[in-house]
PQR file with spaces between the fields and no chain letter, atoms N, CA, C, O and H, PARSE charges and radii, in Angstrom:
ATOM       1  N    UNK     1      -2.116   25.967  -24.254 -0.4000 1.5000
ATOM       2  CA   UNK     1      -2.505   25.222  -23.089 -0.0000 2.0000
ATOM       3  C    UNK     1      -2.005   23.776  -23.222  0.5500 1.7000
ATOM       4  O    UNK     1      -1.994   23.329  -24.369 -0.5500 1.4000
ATOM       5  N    UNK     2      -1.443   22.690  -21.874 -0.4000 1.5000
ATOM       6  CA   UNK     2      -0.721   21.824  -21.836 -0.0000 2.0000
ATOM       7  C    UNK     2      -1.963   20.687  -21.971  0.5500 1.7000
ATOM       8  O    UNK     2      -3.036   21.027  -21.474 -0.5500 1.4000
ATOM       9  H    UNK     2      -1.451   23.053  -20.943  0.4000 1.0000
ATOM      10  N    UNK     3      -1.893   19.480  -22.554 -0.4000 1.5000
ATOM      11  CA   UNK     3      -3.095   18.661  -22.664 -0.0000 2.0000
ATOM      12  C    UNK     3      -2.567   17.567  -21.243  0.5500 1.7000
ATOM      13  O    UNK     3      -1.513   17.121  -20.790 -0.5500 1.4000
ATOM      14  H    UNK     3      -1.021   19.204  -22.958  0.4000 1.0000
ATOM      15  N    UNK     4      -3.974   17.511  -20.952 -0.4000 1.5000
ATOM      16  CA   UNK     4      -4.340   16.982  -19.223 -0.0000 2.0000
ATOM      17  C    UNK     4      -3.731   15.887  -19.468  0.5500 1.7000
ATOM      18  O    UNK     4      -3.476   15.224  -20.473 -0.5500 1.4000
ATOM      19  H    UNK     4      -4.830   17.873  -21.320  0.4000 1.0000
ATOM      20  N    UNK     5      -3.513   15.805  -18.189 -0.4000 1.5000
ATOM      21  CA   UNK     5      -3.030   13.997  -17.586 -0.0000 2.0000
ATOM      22  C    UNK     5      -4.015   12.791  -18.122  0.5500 1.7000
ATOM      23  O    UNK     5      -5.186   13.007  -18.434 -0.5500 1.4000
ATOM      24  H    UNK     5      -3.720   16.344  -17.372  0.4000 1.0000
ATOM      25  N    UNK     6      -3.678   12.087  -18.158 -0.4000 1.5000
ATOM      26  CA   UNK     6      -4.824   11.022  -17.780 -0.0000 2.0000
ATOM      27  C    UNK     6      -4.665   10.732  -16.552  0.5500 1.7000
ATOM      28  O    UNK     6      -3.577   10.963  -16.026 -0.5500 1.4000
ATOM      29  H    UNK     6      -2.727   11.911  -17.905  0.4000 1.0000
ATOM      30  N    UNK     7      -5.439   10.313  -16.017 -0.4000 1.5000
ATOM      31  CA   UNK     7      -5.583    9.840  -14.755 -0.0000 2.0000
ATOM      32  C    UNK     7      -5.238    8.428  -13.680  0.5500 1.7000
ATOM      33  O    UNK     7      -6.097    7.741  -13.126 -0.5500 1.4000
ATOM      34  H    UNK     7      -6.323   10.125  -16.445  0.4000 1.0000
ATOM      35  N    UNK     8      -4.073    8.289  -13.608 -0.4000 1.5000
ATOM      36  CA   UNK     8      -3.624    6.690  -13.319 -0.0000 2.0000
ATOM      37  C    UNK     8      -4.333    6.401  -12.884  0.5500 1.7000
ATOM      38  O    UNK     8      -5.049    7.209  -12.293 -0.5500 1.4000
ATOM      39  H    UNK     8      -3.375    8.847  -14.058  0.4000 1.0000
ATOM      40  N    UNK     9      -4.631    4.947  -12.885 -0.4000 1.5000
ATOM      41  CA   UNK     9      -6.197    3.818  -11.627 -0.0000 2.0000
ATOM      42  C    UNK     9      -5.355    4.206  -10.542  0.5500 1.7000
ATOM      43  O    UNK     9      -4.219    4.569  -10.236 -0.5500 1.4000
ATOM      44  H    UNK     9      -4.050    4.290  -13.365  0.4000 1.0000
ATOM      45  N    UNK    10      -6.769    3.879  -10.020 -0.4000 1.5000
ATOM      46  CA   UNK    10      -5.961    3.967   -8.036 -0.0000 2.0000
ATOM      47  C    UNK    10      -5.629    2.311   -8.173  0.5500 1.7000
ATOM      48  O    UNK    10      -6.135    1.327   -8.712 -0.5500 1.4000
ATOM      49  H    UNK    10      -7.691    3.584  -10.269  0.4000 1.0000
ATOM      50  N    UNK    11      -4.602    2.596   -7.442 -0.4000 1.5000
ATOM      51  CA   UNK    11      -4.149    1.315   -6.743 -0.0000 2.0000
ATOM      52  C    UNK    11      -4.943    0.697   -5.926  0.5500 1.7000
ATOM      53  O    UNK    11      -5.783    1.447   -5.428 -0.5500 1.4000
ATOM      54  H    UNK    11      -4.191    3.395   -7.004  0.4000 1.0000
ATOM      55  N    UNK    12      -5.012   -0.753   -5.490 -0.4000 1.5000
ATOM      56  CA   UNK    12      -5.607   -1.786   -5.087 -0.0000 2.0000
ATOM      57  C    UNK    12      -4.957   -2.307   -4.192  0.5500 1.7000
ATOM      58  O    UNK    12      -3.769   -2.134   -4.461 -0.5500 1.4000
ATOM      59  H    UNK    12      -4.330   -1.362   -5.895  0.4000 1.0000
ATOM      60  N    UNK    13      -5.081   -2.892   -3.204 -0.4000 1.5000
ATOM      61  CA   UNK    13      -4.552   -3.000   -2.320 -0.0000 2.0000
ATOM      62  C    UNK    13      -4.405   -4.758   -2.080  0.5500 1.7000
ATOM      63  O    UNK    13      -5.361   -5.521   -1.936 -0.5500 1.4000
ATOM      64  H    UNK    13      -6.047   -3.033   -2.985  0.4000 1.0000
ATOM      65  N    UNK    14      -2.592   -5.239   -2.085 -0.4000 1.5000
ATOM      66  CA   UNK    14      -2.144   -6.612   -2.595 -0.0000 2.0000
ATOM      67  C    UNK    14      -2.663   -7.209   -1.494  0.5500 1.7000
ATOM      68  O    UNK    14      -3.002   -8.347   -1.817 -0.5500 1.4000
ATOM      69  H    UNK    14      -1.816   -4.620   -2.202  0.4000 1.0000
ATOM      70  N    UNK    15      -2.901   -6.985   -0.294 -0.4000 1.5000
ATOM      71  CA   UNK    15      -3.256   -7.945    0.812 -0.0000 2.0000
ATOM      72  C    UNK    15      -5.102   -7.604    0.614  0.5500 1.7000
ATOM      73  O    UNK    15      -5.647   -8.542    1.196 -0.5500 1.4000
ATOM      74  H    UNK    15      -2.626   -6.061   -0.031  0.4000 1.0000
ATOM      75  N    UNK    16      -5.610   -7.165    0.347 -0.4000 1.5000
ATOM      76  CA   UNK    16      -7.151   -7.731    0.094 -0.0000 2.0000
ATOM      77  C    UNK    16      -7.444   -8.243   -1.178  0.5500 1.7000
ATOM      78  O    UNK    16      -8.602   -8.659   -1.196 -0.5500 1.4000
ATOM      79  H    UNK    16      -5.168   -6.403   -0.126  0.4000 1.0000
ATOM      80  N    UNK    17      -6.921   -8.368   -2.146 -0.4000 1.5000
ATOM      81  CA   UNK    17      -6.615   -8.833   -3.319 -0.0000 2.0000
ATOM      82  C    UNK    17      -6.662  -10.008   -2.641  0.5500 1.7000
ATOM      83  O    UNK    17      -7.831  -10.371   -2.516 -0.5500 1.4000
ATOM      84  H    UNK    17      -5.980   -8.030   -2.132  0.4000 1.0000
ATOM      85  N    UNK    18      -5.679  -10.946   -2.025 -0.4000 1.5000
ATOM      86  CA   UNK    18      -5.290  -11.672   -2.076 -0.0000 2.0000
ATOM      87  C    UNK    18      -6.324  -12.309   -0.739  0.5500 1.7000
ATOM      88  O    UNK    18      -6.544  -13.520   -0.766 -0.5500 1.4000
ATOM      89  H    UNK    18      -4.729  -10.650   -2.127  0.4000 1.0000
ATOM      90  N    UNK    19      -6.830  -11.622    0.205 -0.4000 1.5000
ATOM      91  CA   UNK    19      -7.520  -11.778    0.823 -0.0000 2.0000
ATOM      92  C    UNK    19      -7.138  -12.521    2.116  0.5500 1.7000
ATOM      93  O    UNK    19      -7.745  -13.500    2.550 -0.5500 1.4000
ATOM      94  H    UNK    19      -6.652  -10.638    0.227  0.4000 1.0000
ATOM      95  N    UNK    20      -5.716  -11.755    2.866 -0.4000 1.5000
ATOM      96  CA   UNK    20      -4.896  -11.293    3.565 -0.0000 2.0000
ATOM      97  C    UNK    20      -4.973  -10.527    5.034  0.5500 1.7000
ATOM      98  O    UNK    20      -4.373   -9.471    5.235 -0.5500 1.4000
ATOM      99  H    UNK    20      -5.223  -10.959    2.514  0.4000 1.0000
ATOM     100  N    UNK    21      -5.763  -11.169    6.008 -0.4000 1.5000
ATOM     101  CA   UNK    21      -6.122  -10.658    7.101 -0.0000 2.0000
ATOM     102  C    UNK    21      -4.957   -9.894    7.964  0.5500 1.7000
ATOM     103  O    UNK    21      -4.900   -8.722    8.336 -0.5500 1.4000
ATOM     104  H    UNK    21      -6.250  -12.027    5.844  0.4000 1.0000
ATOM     105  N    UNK    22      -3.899  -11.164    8.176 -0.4000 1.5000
ATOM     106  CA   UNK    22      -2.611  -10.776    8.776 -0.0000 2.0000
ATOM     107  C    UNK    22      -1.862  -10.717    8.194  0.5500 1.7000
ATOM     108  O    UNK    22      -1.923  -11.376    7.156 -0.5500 1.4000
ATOM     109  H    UNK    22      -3.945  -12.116    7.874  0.4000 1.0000
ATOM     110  N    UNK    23      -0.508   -9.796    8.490 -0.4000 1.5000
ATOM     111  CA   UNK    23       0.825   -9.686    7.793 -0.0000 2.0000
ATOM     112  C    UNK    23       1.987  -10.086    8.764  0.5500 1.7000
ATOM     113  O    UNK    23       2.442   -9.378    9.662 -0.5500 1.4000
ATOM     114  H    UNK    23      -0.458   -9.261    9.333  0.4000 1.0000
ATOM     115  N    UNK    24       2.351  -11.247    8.449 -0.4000 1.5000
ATOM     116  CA   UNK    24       3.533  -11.879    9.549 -0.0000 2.0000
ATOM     117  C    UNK    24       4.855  -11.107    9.482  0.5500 1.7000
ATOM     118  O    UNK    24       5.395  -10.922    8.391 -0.5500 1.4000
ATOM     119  H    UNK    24       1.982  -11.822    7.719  0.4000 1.0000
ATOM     120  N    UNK    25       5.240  -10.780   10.307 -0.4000 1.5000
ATOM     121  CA   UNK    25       6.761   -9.979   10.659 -0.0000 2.0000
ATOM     122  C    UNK    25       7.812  -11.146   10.033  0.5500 1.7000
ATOM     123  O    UNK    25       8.916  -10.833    9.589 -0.5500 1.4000
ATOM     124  H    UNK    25       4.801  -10.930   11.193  0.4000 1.0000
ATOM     125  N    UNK    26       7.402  -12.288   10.055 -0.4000 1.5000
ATOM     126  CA   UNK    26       8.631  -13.234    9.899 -0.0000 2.0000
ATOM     127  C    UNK    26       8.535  -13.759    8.426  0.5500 1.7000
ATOM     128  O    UNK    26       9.050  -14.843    8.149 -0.5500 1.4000
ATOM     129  H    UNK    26       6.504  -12.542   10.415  0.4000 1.0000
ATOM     130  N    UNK    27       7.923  -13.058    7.527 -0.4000 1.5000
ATOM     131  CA   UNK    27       7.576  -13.160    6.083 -0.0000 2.0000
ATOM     132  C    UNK    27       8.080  -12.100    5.770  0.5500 1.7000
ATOM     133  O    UNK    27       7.403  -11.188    5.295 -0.5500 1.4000
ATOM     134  H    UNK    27       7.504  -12.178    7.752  0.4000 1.0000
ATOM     135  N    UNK    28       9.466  -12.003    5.990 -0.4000 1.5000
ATOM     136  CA   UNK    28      10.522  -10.756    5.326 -0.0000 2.0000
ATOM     137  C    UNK    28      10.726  -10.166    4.066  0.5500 1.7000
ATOM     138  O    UNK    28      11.051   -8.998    3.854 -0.5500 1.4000
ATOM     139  H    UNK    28      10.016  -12.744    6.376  0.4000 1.0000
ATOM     140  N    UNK    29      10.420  -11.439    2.888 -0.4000 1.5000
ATOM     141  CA   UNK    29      10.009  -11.178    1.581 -0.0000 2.0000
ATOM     142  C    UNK    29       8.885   -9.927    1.088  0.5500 1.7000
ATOM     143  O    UNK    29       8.945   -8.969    0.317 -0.5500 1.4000
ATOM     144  H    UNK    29      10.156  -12.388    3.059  0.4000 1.0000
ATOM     145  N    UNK    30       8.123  -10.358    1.750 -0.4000 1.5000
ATOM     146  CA   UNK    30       6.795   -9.920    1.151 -0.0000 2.0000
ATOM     147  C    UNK    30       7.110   -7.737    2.195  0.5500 1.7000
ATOM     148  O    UNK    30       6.878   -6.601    1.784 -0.5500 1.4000
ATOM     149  H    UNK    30       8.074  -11.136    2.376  0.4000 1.0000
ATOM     150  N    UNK    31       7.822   -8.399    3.827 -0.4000 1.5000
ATOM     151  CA   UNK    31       8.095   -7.037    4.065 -0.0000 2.0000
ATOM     152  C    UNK    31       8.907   -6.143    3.219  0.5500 1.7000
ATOM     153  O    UNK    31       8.711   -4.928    3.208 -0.5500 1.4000
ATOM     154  H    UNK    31       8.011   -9.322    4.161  0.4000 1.0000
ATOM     155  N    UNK    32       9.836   -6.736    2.495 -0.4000 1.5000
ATOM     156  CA   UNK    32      11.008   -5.909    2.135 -0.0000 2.0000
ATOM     157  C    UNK    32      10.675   -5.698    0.540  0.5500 1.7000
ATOM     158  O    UNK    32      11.428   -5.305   -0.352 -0.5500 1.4000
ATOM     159  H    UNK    32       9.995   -7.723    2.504  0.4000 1.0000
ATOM     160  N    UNK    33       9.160   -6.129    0.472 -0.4000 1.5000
ATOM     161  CA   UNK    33       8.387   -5.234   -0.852 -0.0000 2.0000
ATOM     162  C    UNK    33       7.798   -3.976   -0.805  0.5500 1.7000
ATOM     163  O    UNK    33       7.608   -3.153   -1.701 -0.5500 1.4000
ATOM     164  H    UNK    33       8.548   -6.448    1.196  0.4000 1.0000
ATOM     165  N    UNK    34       7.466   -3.953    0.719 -0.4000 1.5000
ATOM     166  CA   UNK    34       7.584   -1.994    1.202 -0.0000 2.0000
ATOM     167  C    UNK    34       8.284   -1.430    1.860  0.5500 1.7000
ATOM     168  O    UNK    34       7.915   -0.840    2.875 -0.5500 1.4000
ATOM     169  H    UNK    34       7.620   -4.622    1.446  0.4000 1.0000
ATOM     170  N    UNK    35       9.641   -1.480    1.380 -0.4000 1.5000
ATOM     171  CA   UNK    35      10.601   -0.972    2.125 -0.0000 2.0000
ATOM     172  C    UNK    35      11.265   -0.347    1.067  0.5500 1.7000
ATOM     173  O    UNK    35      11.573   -0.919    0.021 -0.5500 1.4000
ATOM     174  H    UNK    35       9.940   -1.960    0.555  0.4000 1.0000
ATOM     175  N    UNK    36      11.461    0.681    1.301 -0.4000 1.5000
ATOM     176  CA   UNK    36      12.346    1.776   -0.020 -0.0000 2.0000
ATOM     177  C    UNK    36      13.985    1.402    0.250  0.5500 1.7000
ATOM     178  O    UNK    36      14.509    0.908    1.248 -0.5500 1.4000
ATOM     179  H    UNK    36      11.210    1.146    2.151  0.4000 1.0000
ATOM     180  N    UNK    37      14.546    1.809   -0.963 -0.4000 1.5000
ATOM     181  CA   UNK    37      16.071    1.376   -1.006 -0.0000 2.0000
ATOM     182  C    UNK    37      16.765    1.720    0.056  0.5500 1.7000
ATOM     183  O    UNK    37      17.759    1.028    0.274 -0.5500 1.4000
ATOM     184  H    UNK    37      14.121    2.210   -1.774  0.4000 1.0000
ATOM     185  N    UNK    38      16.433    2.997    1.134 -0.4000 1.5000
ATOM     186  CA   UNK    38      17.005    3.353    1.964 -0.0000 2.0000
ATOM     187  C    UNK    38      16.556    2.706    3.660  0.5500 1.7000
ATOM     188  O    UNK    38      16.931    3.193    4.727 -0.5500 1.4000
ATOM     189  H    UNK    38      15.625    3.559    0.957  0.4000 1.0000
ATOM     190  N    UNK    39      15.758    1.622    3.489 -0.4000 1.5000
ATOM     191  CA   UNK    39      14.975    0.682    4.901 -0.0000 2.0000
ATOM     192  C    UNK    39      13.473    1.262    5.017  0.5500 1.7000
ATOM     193  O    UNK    39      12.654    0.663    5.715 -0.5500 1.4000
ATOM     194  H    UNK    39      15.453    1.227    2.623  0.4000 1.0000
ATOM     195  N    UNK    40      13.183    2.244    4.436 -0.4000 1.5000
ATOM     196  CA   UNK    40      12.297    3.017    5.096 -0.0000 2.0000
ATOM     197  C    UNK    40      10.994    2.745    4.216  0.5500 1.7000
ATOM     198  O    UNK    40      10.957    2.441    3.024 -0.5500 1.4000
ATOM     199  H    UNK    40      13.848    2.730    3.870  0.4000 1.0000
ATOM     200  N    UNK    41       9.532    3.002    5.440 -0.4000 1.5000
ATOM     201  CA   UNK    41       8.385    1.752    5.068 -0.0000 2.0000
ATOM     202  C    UNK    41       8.210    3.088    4.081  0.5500 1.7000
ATOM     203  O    UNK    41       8.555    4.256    4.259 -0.5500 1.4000
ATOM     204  H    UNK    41       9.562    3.249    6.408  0.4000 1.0000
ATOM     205  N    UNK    42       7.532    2.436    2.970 -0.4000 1.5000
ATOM     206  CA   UNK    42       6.807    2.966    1.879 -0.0000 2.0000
ATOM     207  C    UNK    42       5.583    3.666    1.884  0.5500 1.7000
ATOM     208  O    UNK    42       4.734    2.932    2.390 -0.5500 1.4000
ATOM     209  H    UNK    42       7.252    1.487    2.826  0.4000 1.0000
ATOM     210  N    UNK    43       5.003    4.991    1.479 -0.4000 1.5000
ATOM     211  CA   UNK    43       4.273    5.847    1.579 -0.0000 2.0000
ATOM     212  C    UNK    43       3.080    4.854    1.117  0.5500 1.7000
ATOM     213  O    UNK    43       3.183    3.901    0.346 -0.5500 1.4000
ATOM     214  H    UNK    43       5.693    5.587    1.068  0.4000 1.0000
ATOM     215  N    UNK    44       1.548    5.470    1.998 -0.4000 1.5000
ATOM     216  CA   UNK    44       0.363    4.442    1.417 -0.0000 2.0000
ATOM     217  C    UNK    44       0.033    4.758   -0.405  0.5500 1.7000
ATOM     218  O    UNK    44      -0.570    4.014   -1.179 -0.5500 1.4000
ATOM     219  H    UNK    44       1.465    6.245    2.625  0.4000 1.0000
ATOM     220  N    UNK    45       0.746    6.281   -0.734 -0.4000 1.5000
ATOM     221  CA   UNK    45       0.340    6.501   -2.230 -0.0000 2.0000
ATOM     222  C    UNK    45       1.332    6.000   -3.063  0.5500 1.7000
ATOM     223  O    UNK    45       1.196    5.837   -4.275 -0.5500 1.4000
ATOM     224  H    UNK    45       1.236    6.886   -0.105  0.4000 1.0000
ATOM     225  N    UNK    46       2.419    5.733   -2.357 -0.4000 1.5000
ATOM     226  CA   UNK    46       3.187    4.648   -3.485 -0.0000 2.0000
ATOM     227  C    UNK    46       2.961    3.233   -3.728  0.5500 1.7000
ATOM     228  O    UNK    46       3.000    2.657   -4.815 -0.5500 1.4000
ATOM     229  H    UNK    46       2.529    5.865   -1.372  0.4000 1.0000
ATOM     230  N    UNK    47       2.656    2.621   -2.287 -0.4000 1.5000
ATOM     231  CA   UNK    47       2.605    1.195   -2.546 -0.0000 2.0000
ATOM     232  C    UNK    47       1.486    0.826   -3.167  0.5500 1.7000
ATOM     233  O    UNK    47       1.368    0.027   -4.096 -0.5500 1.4000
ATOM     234  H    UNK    47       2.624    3.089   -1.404  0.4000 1.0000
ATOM     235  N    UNK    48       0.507    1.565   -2.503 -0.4000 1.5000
ATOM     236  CA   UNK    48      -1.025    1.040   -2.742 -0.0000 2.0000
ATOM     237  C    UNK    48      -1.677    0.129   -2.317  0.5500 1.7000
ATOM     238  O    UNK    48      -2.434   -0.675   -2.861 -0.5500 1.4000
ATOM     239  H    UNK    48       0.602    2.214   -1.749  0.4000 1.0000
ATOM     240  N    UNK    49      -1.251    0.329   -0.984 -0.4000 1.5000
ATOM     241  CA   UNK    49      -1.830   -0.560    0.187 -0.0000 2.0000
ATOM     242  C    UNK    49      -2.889    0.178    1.037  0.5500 1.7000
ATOM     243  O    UNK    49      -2.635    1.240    1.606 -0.5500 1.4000
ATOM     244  H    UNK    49      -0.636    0.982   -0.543  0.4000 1.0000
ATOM     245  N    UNK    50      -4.297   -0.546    1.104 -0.4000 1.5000
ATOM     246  CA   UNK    50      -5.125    0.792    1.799 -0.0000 2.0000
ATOM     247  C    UNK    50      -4.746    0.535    3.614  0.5500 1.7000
ATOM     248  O    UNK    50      -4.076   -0.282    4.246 -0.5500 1.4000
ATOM     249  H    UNK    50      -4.504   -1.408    0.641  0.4000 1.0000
ATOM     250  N    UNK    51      -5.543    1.656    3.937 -0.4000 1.5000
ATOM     251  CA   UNK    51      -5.139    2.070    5.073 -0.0000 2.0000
ATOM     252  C    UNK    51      -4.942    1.227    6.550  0.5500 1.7000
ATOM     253  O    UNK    51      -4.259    1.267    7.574 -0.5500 1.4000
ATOM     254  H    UNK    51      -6.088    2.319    3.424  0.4000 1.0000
ATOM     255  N    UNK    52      -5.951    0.498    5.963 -0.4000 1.5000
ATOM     256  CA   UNK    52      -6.071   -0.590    7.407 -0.0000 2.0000
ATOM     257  C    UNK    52      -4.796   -1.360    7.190  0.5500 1.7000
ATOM     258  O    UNK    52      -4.129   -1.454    8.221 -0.5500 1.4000
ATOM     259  H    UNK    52      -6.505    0.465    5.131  0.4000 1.0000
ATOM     260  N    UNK    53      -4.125   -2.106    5.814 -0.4000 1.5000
ATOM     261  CA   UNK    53      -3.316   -2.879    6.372 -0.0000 2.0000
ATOM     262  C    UNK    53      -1.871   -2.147    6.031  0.5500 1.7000
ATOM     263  O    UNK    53      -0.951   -2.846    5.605 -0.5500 1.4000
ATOM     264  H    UNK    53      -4.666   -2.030    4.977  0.4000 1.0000
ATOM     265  N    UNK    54      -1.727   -1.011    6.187 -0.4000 1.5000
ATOM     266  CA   UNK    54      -0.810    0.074    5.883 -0.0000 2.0000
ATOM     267  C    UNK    54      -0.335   -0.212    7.540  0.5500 1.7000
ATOM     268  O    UNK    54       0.617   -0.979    7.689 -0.5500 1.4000
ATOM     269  H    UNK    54      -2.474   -0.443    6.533  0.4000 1.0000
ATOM     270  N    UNK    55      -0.896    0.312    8.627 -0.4000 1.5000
ATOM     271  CA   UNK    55      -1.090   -0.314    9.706 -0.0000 2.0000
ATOM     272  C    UNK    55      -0.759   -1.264   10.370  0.5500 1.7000
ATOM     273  O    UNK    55      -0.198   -1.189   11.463 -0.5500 1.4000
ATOM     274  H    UNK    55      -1.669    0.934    8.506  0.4000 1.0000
ATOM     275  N    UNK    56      -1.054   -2.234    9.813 -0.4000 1.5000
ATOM     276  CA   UNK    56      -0.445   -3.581    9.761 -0.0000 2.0000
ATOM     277  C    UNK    56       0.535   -3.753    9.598  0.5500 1.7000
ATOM     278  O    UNK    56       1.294   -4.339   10.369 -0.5500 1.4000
ATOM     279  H    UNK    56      -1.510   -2.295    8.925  0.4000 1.0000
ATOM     280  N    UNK    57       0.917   -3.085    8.072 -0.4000 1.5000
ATOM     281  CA   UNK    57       2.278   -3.294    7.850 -0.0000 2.0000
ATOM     282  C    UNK    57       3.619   -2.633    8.461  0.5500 1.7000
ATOM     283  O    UNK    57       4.826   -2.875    8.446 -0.5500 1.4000
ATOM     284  H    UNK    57       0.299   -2.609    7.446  0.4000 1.0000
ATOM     285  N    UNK    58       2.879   -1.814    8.923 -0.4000 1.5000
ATOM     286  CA   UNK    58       3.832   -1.069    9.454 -0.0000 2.0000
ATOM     287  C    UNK    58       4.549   -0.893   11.427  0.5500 1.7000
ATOM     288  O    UNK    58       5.388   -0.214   12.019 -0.5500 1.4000
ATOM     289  H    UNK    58       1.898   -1.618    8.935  0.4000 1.0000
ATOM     290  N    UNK    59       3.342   -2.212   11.816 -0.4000 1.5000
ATOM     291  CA   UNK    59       3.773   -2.598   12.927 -0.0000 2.0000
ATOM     292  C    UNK    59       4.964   -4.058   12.687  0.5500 1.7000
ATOM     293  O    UNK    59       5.925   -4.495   13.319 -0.5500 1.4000
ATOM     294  H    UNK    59       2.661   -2.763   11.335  0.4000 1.0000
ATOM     295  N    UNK    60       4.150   -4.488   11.261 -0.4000 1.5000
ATOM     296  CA   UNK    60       4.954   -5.626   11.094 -0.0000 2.0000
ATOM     297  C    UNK    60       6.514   -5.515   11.265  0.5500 1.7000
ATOM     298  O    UNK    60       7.300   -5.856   12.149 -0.5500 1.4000
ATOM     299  H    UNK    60       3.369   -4.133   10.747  0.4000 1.0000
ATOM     300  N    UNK    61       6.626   -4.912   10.077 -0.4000 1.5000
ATOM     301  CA   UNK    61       7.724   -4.177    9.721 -0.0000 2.0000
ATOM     302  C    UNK    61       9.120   -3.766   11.208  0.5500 1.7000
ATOM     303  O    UNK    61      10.318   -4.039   11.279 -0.5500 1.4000
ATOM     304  H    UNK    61       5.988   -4.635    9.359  0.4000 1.0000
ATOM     305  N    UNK    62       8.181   -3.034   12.152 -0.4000 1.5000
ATOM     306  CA   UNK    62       8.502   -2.318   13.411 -0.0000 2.0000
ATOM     307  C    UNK    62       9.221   -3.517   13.807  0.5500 1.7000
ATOM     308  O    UNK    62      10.450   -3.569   13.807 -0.5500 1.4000
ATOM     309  H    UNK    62       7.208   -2.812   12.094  0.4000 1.0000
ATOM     310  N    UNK    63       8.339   -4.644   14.202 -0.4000 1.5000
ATOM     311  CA   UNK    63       8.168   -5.754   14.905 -0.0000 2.0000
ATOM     312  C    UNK    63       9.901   -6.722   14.611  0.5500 1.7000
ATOM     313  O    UNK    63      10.746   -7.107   15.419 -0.5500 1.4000
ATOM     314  H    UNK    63       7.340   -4.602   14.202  0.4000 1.0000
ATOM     315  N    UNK    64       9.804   -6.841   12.750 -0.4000 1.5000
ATOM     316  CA   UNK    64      10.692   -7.423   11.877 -0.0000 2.0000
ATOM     317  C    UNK    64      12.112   -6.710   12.716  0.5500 1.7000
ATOM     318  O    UNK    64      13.119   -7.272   13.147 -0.5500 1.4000
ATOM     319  H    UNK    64       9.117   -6.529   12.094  0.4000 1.0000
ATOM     320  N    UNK    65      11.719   -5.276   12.736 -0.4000 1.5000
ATOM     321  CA   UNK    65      13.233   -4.680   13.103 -0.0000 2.0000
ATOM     322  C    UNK    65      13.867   -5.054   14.249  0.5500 1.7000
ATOM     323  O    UNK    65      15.062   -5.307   14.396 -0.5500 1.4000
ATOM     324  H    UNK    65      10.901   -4.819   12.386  0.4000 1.0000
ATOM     325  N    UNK    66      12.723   -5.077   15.295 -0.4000 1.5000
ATOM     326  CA   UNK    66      12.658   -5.135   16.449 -0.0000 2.0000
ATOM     327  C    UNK    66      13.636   -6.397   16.896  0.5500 1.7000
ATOM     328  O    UNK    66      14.384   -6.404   17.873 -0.5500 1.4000
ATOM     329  H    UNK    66      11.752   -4.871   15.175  0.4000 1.0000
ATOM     330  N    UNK    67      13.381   -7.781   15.644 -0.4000 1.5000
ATOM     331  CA   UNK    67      13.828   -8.898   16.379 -0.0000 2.0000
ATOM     332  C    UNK    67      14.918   -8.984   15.646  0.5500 1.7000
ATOM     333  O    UNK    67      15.618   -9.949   15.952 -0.5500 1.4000
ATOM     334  H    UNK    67      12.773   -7.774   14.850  0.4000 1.0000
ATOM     335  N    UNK    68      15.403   -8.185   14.604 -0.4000 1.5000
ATOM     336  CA   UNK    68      16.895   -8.202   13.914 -0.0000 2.0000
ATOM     337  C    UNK    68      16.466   -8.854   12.441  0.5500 1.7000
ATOM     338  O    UNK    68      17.300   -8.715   11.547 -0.5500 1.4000
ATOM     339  H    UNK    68      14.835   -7.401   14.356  0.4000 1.0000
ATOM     340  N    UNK    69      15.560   -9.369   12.205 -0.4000 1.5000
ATOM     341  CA   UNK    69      15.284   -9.964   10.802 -0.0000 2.0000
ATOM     342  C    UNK    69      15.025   -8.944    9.400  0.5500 1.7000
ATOM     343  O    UNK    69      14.944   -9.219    8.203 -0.5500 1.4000
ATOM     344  H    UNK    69      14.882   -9.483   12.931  0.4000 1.0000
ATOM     345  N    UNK    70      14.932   -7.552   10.212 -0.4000 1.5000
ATOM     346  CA   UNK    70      15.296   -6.538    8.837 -0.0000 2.0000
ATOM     347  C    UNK    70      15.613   -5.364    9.503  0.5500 1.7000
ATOM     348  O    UNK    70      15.251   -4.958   10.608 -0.5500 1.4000
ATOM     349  H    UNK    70      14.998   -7.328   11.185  0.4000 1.0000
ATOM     350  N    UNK    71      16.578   -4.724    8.397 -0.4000 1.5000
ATOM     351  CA   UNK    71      17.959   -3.464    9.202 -0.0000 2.0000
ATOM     352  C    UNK    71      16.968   -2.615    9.329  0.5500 1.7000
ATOM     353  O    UNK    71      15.946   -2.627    8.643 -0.5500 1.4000
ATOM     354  H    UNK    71      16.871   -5.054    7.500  0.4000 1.0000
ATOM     355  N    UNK    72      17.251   -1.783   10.280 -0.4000 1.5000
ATOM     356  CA   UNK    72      16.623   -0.200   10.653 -0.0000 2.0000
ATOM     357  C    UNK    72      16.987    0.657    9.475  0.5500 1.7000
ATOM     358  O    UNK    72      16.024    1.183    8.918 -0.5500 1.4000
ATOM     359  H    UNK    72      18.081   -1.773   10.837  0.4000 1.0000
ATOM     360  N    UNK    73      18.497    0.977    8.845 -0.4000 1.5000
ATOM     361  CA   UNK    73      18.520    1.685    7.743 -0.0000 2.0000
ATOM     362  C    UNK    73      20.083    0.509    7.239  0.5500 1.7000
ATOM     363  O    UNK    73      20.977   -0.128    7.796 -0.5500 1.4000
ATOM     364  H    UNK    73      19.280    0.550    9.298  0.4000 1.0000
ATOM     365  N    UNK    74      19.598    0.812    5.896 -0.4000 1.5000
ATOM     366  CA   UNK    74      20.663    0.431    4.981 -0.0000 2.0000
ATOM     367  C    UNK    74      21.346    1.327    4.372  0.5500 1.7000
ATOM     368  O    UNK    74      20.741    2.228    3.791 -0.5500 1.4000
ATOM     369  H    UNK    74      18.872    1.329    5.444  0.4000 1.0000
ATOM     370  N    UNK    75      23.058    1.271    4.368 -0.4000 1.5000
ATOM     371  CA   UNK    75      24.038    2.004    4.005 -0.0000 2.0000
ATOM     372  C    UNK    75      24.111    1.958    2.529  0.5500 1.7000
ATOM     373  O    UNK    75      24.983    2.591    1.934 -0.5500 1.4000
ATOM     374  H    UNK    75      23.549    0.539    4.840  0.4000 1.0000
């Protein structure tokens, strides 16, 4: 028999940590920390962002594309 996992911590979530109501579209940095190599927003079990500002981020994000300040997909 294979000996068990341990159990990684759950992730915490960097915008209540930090105590982070809004997520500005025009704070591209901090967007293009959930953005996977290929443009695309980051799953809530990878980043470890909880759900409410998953949400957030992900209108942000929309928003960012929307006005040209981050690519739809990268080649």
């Amino acid at each position: 028999m294979a000996p068990r996992k341990e159990k990684a911590e759950p992730h915490s979530c960097y915008f209540c940590k930090v105590n982070q109501m809004t997520i500005d579209y025009k704070d591209t940095d901090t967007l293009r920390r959930y953005l996977s190599s290929f443009g695309k927003i980051v799953a809530r079990k990878r980043s470890g962002v909880c759900q409410w500002h998953q949400r957030k981020l992900a209108n942000a994000v929309k928003r960012a594309r929307f006005m040209g300040l981050v690519p739809y997909v990268v080649q």
